[in-house]
Every structure is written in C-alpha cells, then in structure tokens.
C-alpha positions as CSV (number, residue, x, y, z in Angstrom):
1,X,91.1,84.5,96.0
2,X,87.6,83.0,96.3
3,X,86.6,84.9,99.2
4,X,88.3,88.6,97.7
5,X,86.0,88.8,94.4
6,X,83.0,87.7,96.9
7,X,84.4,90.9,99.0
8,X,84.9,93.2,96.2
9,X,81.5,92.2,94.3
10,X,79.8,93.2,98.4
11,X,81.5,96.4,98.0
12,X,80.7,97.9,94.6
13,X,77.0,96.4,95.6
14,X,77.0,98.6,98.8
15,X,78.9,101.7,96.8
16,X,76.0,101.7,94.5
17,X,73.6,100.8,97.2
18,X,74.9,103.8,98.7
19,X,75.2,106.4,95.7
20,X,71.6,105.7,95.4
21,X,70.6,106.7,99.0
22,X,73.0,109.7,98.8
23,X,71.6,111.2,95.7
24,X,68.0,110.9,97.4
25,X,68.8,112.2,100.4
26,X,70.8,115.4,99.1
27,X,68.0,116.1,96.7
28,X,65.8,115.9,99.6
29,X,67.4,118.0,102.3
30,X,70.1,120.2,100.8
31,X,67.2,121.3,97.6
32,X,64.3,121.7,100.1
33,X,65.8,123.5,103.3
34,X,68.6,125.5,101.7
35,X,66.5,128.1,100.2
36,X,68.2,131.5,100.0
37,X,67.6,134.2,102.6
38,X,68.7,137.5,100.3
39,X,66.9,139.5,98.6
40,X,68.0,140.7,94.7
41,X,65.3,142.4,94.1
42,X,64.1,146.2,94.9
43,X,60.5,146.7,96.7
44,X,58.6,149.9,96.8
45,X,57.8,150.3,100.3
46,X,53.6,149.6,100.1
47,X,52.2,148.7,103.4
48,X,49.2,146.4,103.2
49,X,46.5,148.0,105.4
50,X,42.5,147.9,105.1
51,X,42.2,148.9,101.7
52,X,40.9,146.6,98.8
53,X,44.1,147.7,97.1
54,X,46.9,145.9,94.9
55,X,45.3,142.4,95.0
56,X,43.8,139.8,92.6
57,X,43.5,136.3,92.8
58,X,43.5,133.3,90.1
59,X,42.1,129.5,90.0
60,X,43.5,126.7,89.1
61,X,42.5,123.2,88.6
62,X,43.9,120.3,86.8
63,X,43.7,116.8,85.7
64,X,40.0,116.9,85.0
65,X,40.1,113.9,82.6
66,X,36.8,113.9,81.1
67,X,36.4,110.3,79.6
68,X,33.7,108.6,77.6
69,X,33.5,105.8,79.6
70,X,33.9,106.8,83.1
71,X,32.4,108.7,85.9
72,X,30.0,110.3,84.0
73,X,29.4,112.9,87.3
74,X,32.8,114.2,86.2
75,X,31.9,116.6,83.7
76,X,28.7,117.6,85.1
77,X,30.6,118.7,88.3
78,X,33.3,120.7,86.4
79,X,30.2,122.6,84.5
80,X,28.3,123.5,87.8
81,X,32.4,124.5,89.0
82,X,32.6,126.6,86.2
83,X,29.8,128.4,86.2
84,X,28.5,128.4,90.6
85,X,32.0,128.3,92.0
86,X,34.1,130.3,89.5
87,X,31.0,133.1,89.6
88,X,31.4,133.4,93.6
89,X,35.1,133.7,93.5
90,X,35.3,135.9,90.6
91,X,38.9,135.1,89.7
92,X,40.8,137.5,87.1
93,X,42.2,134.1,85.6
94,X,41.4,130.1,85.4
95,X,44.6,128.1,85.1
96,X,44.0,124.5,83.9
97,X,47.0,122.5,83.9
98,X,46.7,119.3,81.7
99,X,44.9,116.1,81.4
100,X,41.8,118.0,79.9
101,X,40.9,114.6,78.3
102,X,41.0,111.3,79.6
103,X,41.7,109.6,76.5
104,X,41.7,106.1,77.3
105,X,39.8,103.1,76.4
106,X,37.5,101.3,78.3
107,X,40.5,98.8,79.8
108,X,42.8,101.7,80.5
109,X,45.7,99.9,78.5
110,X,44.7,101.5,75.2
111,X,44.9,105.3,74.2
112,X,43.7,107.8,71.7
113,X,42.1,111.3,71.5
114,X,38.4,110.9,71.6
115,X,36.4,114.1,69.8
116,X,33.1,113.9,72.1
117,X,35.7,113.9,75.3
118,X,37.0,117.3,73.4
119,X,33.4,118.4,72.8
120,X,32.6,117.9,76.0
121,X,35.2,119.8,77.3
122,X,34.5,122.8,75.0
123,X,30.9,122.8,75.8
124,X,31.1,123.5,79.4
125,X,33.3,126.1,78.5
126,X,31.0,127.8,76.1
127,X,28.2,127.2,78.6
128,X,29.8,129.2,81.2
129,X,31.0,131.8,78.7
130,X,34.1,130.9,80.1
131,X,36.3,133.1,76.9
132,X,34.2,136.6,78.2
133,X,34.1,136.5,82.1
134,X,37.9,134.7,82.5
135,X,41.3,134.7,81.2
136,X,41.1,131.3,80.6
137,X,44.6,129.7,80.2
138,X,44.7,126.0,79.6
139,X,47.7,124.0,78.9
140,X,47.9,120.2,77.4
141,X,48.6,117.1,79.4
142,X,50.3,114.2,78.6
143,X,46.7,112.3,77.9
144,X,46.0,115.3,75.9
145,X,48.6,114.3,73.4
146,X,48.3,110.4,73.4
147,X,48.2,109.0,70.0
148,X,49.3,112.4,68.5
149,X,51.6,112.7,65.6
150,X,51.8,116.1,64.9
151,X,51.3,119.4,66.7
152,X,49.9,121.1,63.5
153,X,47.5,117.8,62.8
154,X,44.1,118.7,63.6
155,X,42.5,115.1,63.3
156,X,44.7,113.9,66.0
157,X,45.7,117.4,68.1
158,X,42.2,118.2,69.2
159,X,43.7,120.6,71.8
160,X,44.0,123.1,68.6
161,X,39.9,123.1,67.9
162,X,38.8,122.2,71.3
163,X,41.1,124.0,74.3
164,X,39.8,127.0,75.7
165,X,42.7,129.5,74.2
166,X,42.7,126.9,70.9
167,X,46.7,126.5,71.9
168,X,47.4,130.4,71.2
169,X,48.4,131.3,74.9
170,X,50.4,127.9,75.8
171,X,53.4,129.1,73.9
172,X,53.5,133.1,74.9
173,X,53.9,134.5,78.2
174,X,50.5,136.6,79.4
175,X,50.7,139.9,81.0
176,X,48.1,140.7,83.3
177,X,48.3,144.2,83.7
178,X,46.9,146.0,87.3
179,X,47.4,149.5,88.0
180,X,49.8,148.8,90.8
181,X,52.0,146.3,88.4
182,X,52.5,144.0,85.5
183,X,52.4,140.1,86.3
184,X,53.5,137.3,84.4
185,X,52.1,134.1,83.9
186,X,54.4,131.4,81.5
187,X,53.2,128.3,80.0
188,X,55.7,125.1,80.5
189,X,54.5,122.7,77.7
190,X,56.1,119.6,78.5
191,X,54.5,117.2,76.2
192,X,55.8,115.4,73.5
193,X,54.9,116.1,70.2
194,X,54.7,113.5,68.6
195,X,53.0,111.8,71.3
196,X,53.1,108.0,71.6
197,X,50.2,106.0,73.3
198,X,50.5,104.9,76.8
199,X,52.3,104.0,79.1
200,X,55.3,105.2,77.7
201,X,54.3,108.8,77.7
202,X,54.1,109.8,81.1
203,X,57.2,112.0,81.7
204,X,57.6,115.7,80.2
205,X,60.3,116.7,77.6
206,X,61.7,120.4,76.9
207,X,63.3,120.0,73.9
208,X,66.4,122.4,72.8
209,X,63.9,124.8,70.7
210,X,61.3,124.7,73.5
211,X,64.4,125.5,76.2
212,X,65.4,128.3,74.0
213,X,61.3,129.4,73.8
214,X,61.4,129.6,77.5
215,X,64.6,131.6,78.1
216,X,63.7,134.7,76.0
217,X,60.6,134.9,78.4
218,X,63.5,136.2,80.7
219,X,63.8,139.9,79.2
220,X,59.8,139.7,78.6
221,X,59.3,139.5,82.6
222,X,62.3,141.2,83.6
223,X,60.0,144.1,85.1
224,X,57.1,141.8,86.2
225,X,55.9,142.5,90.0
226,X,55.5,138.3,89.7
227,X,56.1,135.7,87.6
228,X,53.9,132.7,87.6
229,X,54.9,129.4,86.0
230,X,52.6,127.0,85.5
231,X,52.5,123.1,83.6
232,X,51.1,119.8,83.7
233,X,54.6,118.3,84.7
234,X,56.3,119.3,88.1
235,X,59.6,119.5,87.2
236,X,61.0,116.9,88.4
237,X,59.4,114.9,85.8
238,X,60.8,117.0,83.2
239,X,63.7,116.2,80.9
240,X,65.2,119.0,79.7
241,X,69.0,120.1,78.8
242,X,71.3,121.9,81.0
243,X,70.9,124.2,82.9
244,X,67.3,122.6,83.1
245,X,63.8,124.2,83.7
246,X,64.4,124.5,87.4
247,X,67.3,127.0,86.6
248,X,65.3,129.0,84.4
249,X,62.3,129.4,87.0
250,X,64.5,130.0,89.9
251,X,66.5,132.8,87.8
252,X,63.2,135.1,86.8
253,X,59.9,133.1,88.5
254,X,58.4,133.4,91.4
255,X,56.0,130.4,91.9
256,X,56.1,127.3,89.2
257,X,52.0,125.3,89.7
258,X,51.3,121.7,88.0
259,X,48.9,118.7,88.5
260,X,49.4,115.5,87.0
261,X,50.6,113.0,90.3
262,X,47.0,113.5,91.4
263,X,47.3,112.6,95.2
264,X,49.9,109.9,94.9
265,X,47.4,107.4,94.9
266,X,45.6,109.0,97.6
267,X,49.4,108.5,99.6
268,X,49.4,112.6,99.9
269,X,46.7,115.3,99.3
270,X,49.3,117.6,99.0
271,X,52.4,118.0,97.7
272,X,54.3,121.4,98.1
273,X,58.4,122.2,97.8
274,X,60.3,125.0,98.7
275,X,63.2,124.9,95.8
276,X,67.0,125.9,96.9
277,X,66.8,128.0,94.4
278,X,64.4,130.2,95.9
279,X,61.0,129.2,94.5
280,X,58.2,127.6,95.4
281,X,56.6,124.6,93.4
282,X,53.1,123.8,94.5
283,X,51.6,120.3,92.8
284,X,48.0,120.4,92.6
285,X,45.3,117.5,93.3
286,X,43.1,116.3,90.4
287,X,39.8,117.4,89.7
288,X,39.0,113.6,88.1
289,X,38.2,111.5,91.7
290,X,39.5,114.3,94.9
291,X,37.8,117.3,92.8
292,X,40.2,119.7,94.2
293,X,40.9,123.3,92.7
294,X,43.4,125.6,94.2
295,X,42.6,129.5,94.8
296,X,46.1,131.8,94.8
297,X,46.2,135.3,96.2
298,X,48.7,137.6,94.7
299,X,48.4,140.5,97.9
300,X,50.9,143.8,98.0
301,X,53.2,140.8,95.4
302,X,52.8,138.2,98.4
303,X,51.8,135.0,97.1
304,X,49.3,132.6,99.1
305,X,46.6,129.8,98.1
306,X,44.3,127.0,99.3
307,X,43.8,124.1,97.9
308,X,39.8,123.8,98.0
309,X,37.3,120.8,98.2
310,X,34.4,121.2,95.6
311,X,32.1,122.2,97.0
312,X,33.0,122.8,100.6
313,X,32.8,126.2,102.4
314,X,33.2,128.5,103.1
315,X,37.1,129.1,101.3
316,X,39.4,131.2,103.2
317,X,42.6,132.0,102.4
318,X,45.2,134.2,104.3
319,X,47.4,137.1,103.3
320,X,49.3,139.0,105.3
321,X,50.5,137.9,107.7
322,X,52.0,134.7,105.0
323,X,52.5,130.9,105.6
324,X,56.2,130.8,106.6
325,X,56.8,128.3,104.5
326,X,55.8,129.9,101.4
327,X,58.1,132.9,102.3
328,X,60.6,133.7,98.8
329,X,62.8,136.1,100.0
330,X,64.3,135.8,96.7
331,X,61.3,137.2,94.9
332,X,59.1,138.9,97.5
333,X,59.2,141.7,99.9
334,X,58.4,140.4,102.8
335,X,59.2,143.2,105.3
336,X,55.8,144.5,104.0
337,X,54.2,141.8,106.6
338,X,56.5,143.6,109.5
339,X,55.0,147.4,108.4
340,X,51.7,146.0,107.8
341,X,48.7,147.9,110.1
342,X,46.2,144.8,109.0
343,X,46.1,141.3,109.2
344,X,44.2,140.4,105.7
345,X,42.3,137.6,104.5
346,X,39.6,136.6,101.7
347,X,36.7,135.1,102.4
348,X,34.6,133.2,99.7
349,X,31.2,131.6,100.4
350,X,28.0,131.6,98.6
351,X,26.2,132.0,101.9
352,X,26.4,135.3,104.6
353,X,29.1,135.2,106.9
354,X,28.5,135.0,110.5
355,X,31.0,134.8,112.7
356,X,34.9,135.6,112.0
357,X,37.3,135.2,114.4
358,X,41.2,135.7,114.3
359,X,43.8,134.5,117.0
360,X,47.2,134.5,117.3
361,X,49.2,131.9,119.4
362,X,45.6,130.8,121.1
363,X,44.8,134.3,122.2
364,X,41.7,136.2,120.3
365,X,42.4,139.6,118.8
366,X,40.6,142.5,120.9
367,X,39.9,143.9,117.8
368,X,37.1,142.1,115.6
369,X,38.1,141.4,112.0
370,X,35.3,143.5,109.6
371,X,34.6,143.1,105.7
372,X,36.2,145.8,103.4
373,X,33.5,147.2,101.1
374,X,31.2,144.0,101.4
375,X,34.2,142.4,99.2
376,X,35.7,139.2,99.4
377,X,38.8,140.7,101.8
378,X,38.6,140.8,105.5
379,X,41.0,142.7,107.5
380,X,41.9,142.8,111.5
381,X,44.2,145.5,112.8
382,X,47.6,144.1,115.2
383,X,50.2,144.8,116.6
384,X,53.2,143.6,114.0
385,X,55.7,144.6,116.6
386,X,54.6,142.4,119.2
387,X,55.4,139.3,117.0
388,X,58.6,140.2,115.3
389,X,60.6,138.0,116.6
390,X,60.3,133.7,116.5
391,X,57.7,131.8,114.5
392,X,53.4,132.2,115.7
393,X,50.6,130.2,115.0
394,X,47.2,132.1,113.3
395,X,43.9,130.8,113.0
396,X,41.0,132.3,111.5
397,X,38.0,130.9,112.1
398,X,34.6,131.2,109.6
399,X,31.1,130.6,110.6
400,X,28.2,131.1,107.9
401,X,24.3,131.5,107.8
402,X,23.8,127.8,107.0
403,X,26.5,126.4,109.8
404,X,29.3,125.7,107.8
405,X,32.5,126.2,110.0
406,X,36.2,126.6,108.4
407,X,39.3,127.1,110.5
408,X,42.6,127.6,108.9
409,X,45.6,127.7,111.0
410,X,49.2,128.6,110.2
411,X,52.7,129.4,111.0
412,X,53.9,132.8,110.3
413,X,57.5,134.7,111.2
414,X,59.4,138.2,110.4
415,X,62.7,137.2,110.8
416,X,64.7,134.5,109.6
417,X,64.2,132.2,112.1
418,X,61.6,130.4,110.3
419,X,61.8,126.5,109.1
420,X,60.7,124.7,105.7
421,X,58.6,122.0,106.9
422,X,56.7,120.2,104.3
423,X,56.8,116.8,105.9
424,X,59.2,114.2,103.9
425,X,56.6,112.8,101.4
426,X,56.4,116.0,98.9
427,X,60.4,117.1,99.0
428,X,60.9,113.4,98.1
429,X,58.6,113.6,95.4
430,X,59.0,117.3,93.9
431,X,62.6,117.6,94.4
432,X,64.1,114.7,93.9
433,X,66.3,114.3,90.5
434,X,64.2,110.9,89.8
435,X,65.2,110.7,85.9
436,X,69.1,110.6,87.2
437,X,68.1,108.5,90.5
438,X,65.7,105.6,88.2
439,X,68.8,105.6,85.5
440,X,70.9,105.1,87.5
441,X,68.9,102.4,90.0
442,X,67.5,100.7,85.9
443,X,71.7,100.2,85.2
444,X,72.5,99.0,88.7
445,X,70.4,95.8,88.5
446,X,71.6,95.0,85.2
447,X,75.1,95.5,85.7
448,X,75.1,93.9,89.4
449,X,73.1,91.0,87.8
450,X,75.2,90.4,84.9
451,X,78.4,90.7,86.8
452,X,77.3,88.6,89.5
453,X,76.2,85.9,86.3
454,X,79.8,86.2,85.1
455,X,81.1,85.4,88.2
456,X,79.5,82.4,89.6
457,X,80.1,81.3,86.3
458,X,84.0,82.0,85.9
459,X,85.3,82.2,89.4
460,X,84.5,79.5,92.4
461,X,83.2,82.2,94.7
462,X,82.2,80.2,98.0
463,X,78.4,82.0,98.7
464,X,77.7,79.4,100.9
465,X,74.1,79.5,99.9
466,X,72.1,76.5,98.4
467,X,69.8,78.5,96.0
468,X,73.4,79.9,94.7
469,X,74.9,76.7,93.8
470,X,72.0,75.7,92.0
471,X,72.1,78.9,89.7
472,X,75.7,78.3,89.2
473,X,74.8,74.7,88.0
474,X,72.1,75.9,85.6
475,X,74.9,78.4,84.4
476,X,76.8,75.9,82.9
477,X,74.1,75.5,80.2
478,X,75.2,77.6,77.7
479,X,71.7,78.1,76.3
480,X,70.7,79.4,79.9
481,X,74.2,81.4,80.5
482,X,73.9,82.9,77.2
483,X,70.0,83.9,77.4
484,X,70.0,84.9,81.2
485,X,72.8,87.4,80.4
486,X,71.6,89.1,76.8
487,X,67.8,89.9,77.5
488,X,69.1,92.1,80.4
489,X,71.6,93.6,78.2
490,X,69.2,94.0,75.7
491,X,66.9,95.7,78.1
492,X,70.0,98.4,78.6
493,X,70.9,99.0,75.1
494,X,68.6,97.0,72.4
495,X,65.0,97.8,71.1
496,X,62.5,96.8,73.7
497,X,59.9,96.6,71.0
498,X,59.1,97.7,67.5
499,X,55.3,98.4,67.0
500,X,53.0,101.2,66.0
501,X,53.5,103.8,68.4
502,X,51.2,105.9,67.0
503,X,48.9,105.0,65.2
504,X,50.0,105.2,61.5
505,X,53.7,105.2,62.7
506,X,55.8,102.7,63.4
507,X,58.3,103.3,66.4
508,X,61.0,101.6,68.3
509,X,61.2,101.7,71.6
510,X,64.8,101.5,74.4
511,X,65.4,102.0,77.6
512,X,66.2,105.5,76.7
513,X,63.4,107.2,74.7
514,X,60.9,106.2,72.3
515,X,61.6,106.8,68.5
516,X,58.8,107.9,66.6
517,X,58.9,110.1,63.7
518,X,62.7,110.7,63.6
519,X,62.4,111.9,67.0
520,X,63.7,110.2,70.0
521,X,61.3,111.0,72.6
522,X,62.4,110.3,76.1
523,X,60.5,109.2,79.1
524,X,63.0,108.0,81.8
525,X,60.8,108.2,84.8
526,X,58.2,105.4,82.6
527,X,60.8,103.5,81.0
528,X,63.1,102.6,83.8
529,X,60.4,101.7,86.4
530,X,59.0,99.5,83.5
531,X,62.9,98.6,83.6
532,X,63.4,98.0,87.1
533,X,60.2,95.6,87.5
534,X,60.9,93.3,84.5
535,X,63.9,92.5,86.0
536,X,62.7,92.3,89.3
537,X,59.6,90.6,88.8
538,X,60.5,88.4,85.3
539,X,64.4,87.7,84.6
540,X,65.5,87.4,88.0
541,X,62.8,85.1,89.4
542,X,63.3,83.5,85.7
543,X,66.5,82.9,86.7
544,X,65.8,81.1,89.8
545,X,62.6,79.0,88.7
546,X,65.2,78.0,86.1
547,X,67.5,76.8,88.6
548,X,65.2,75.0,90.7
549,X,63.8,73.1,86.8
550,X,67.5,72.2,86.3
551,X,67.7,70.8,90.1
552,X,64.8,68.9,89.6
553,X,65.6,67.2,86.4
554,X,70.0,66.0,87.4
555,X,67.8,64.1,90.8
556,X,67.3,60.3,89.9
557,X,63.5,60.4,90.2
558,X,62.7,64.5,89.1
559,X,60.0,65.7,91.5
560,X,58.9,62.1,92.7
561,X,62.1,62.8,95.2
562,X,60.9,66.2,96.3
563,X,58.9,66.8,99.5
564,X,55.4,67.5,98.1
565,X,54.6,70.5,100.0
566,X,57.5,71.9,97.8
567,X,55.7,70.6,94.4
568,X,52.8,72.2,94.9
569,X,54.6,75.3,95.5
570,X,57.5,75.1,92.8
571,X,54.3,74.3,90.5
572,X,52.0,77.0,91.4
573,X,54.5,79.5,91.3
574,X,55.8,78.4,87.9
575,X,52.0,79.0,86.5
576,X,51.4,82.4,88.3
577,X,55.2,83.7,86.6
578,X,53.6,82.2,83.3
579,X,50.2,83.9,83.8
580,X,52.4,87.3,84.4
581,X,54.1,87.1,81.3
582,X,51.2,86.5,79.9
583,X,49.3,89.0,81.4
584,X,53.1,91.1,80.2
585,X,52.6,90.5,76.7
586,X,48.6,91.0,76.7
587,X,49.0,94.6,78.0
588,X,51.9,95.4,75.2
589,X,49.4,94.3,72.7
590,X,46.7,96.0,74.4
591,X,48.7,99.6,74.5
592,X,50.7,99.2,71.0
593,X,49.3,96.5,68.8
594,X,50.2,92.8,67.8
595,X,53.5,93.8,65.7
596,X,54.7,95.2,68.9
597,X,53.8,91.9,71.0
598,X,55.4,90.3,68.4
599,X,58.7,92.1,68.1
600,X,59.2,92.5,71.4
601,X,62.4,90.7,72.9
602,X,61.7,92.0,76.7
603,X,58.4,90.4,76.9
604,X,57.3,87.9,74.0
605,X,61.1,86.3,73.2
606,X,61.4,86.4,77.3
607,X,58.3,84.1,77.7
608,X,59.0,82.0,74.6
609,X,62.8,81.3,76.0
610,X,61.8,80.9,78.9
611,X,59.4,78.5,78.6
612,X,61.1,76.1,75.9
613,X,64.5,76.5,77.9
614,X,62.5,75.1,80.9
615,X,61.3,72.3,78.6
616,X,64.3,71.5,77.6
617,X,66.2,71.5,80.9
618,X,63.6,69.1,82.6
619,X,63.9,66.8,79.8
620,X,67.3,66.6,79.3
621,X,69.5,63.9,78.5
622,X,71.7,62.0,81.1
C-alpha cells in the first residue's frame, strides 16, 4: 500500500512537472513559427523604385527613468537625444513607451511620484520644442503610476501636467495622414489606476472598460494602410479578459512596440516575436543604462527598424528588400519586394557619407547604390528575378567622413520558404503565457507541498531517505504540522498583508491581485514569483532546519553528540535563514510601511513562528 501512494504522489509530481514544460514549450514553438502565410488583405500594386515616395519613419524610445537620485548623465543625454539626434533623423513621430519617471527612492524598495523627476522630463521637452517639430506620443509606465490613487488626481498623477501630450493621445487612436494613405497608431495603457507602490505593480492590467476602449479602435482603423500598436507592457505581461489583447492586435494591427524588460538584465539586447497570429511584437531596450532608441520605417506599407546605440553612426536601416523575419503576410504586401526595380535603404548620420556598398550573398552589386535627392534614402537597382527563389543574405556597408563604419546584414526571401528565427530567448520571453504558466507553477508547490505534509504524516510511505524521516518526526508536533501546512495555504488563498498600499489607502494584498480602492488590481507575473521564492527559499527550508532542531533536541546530549563540522554548519545556516527573513520583512516595511510588516502572515507571523517553534522544540520536555 506503502509503496502505491509513494507511486501515485511520483506521478501527479511528474504530470505537473510535465504540464508545466508543455505549456512552455507550445507557447514557444507552435505561437512563434506558426505564423499565417495568407494574405486577407487587398494591395494596390505600388512598386518601390527610386523615388522618395510613400515613406516616413518614426522613433521610439522607452524606459528613460529619469530619477532624482541616480545617474544624473541620464537626462542630460535624453536632452542632447532630443534635440542632436531626433533633428538629424527628422522623424514624423516620437513614441515613448513608459517609465518616463523613475520614481523610486534612494534604496529602490520605496516608491512615489517625484514632481522635479516630472519637471525634468517636461523641460527637455520644452527645450527641444519637442510639441512643434514632433508628434510626440508618450504613454505611462508602470513607475509612472506608482503611489497613484486616482487617474483624475493631479497631486499624485503627474503624467496629466507633466507628459508630453498631458495624457490626451494615450486613450485615442492617432491618424497620421500621408498622401499615399492613412496609418494608425493605438495606445495600450496597461497601468493600473489606482496604482500601488512597488513591487507589486509590475505587470499590466486591461480592465473590461479599457478592453471595450480598444475594440472600437477596430472600425476606426478598418481602412488604415498600417496599424501601429504601441505600450509599456509586451503582452505577455498583460492581464486582460478573453479574447485578450493579443486577439485584438492580431485581428486589425500590424506591429504591437513596448519597452519595460530593458535587456533582461543585460541576458538579451533584443527581444523580438513573430506572433501566430500574424503580427510582429518588437520589445525595445531602455534608454536608462543601454540608451537604446529604435528607428521604424514604414516603406510602400513595409514595416522595418533598427534598434540604435546613442550616439553611434552612422544608422542604417533597410527597406526593400525586408528582414525575412519581419515578413506579415497577414498585413503587408509583400510581392511589392518581388516587382521592386530598387533595393532601398535610409541612411542617417550627422556626418557626409563616403563609401556605400551593397552585396548580396557575398557578391557586390555592379551597380553603385546613389542618394535620392540628398535625402536620407539610398537606393541600388537589382535584379529581383534572380533571387526569387530560397532565402539570401544582404549587407550594406556605410563608411563616413570621420571613419565611422556600419555594416548591416540580413536575410531576405520572396517565397514562402523563409524561417522565423529569433533565437529561443525572446519567443520564451514575448510569447509565452507566463501569468497562466507562474499560476499555475505558484499552486503546484503548494499543493505538492501540502499533500506530500499530509502524507508523511497519515500514511507510512517508505522514502527511504534520512532527511525524510526526520520531517515526518517533527510532523507529529501538532504545533509544527498545523503551522507548516496553513502559512502555505494562506499564501494560496489568505491576505498576504494589510498595509497602506498607497499612500492614504489602506489595501490588502493575495496571491491574486492587490485590493486597493475597491478595486482588485492583479499582478500575477509579481505576485507568484514573490510566491514561488517564499516557499522556495523560507517555508520549505523552514521545514527542514525545523526538522534537523527537533533531531537535535530527542538525541541524549543535543548537539554535544553531533560531528562539529555539522554544528557549525546547522548554525550558520540557521542565522543566514534568520537574516533573510529579516532582510524579508525589512524590505515589506521599506515598500509598504510598518502596518504592513506588522500584518503580514507570509513574512512577520513566518519569522515569529518560526523562531519560537524552534525554541520550543529544542527545549522540549522528555
């Protein structure tokens, strides 16, 4: 009987084990490389040639974090951006998605809107004249609404006095209007209003009204050459209702942009997805340590970008023929690259260009590429025909007056034999359901962990492993059985903690959402990796310090009878898992006040239990 719970406890491990590995890999591989092939939509036959005709370009950069404490280069680096590198690329519109503000205190735990970090922000802008030479569209982050009650409070919701559109374009679609079409550029905000402090407002939230906002943009655009959607959040951090964001965008966008994973911790620079549903969503770096802005080309309605170093030139980015895998079938016409007469590229550099050279699979064009009107586009006649078939490699190479050399090289095709290769790191990360795949991982551990506590303490399941029996000793203490199993449950279903939220307002906080205001404000991504490494890092190597206190103190002579290498271990561990929940409940109080270190059961009770149950148990009677 023994040995067929151990079997069956195994098993529903390794089917949960498994589910978890499943759902990662079908978000990665069927979302990434199943994008469709067919075309919905109808394309007047416009070939691009040498002309400076139907293009524009836009900027965007994100995640500037201006902060009063840190990096005071920051700021000064965005202003000489905004005013030397946005006045050589000329852009018809500046996209800044999120994170204007840093909004942090000096320790990083605690957070709040700051009005010099605003002032500063606005400043640049109006030293730049930023509202008269751009379209500048600038949507909040989730630092931009730490600490913010209300989205009509203009002591706390600085964005209102402060942005560059003063929060009029982040709710409306704009139209930019060209005399060879209309495109469309929708604004994803995905913070929530109100807007506790960190940490626990990291993820985005589309409430039903905000869902409903973003669907009637559908007739709005319905005759847009392009739709551009661009937020703070990639979507993947976004909690939404069915059918979800990512339906809306892949039903009438074209191209969804965000920031706010920076570079991963510098783990990628880069971080682009092809969705399955026929869109692209390109994450951008931050401005506030890489200082990386991103210039998109909108050419005959094909859509292409770099990703730019401040800077760094000269800035190239190529056209026609497109970056395979950028190609949307679904929403542009690419058989324009197979008529095309030109190969096209812009160049931008504040210095004269002296050398441009174009190759295709290794081999030099006879033809030398020439500047179109001393304009920013370059063109190159070819041969489409010769390289209709299979997937090529083009480089353009840039040499200007002060030496600065830039090659870019890609992959281009005109059939369908081209591949989606992005690496594994940025399909992973954009396209990956993580709020189902961390719920589901945050439940696991509990469950697994309380299930396995019932067990060793109502069946005589033969583990055959030391460290096992002596948990299923300390079990028998009912103070220990009955702790060790309810501050995991309460981690599932009870309050967290109870503490000012904001400030002003008091909110309670669960596994599931933050409520604040009367309004439960999810954050799944936040709240279940906080989940996850309390029980991985407190209750479960409470459980077994615990065990190893209760071993100790049934042995005739306590640690006297212990080898001492293992004293000095037991007892330097036990201090550094005291200093952590320490360290635990210093950073609660740091982030949301002393009420909420005081009312919180998953960090304060822990440690106090803890620590009197292991008093307790060493000095027990016999």
């Amino acid at each position: 009987m023994g040995n067929m719970i151990r079997v069956v406890v195994l098993c529903n491990i390794w089917v949960v084990l498994a589910a978890s590995f499943a759902l990662s890999i079908y978000a990665v591989y069927f979302t990434s490389y199943m994008s469709s092939k067919s075309s919905t939509r109808k394309f007047a036959d416009l070939v691009p040639g040498d002309k400076v005709d139907n293009i524009f370009w836009f900027v965007q950069v994100s995640d500037i974090h201006i902060s009063r404490y840190w990096d005071p280069e920051r700021p000064v680096d965005f202003k000489h951006f905004c005013i030397d590198t946005l006045g050589i690329i000329r852009p018809d519109i500046v996209i800044v998605t999120g994170d204007l503000t840093d909004a942090k205190s000096r320790n990083k735990l605690n957070s709040q809107q700051y009005k010099d970090e605003w002032q500063t922000y606005s400043q640049i802008l109006d030293d730049c004249n930023a509202s008269e030479r751009y379209i500048w569209l600038d949507i909040r982050g989730n630092h931009d609404a730490f600490d913010v009650m209300k989205v009509d409070d203009p002591k706390s919701n600085l964005y209102l006095k402060y942005s560059g559109d003063k929060g009029k374009l982040s709710s409306k679609v704009y139209h930019l209007e060209k005399p060879f079409g209309k495109y469309s550029f929708i604004p994803v905000d995905a913070t929530m209003i109100p807007g506790p402090r960190r940490p626990y407002n990291f993820a985005g939230y589309l409430p039903d009204d905000k869902m409903d906002l973003l669907k009637s943009f559908e007739a709005e655009t319905s005759k847009s050459n392009f739709t551009i959607w661009y937020s703070h959040y990639p979507t993947t951090s976004i909690t939404s209702r069915n059918p979800g964001v990512r339906n809306l965008v892949g039903e009438f966008g074209s191209v969804y942009i965000a920031g706010h994973l920076h570079t991963l911790a510098g783990v990628s620079k880069s971080l682009y997805a092809m969705n399955s549903r026929g869109f692209a969503e390109l994450e951008l770096g931050d401005w506030q340590v890489e200082r990386i802005y991103r210039i998109a080309v909108i050419d005959h309605d094909l859509f292409s970008f770099t990703d730019q170093k401040y800077n760094e030139w000269p800035a190239i980015v190529l056209t026609n023929p497109k970056w395979s895998n950028l190609m949307m079938p679904k929403f542009e016409p690419l058989k324009r690259i197979a008529l095309s007469s030109h190969i096209r590229f812009l160049i931008f550099d504040p210095w004269k260009i002296e050398q441009v050279r174009v190759a295709i699979d290794g081999k030099l064009l006879p033809e030398e590429p020439q500047q179109v009107n001393w304009t920013n586009l370059w063109v190159c006649r070819w041969d489409s025909d010769a390289y209709k078939y299979g997937t090529h490699d083009i480089s353009i190479t840039v040499v200007d007056t002060e030496g600065n050399r830039k090659t870019v090289l890609q992959q281009f095709s005109m059939d369908v034999s081209w591949n989606v290769d992005f690496g594994w790191i940025s399909p992973i990360i954009l396209l990956t359901e993580w709020t189902t795949l961390l719920r589901l991982i945050f439940h696991s551990i509990i469950y697994i962990y309380i299930g396995l506590m019932v067990l060793l303490t109502k069946y005589r399941v033969n583990f055959n492993m030391q460290i096992i029996s002596k948990v299923r000793c300390l079990l028998r203490n009912k103070v220990a059985y009955y702790g060790l199993l309810g501050f995991p449950l309460n981690l599932s279903l009870g309050p967290w903690f109870i503490g000012e939220v904001i400030r002003g307002s008091t909110g309670v906080c669960f596994s599931y959402g933050v409520l604040v205001g009367g309004i439960l404000q999810p954050d799944d991504i936040t709240l279940h990796i906080s989940g996850i490494q309390i029980m991985l890092l407190l209750y479960i190597p409470g459980v077994f310090l615990l065990s190893e206190i209760n071993d100790v103190a049934d042995t005739k002579n306590k640690f006297q009878m212990k080898h001492p290498s293992f004293v000095v271990i037991f007892i330097t561990g036990y201090l550094l898992f005291l200093a952590f929940n320490v360290y635990a409940i210093w950073e609660l109080y740091e982030s949301y006040g002393y009420v909420a270190a005081m009312l919180s059961p998953f960090k304060l009770w822990w440690a106090m239990y803890f620590v009197t149950t292991s008093y307790k148990i060493y000095y027990k009677r016999r």
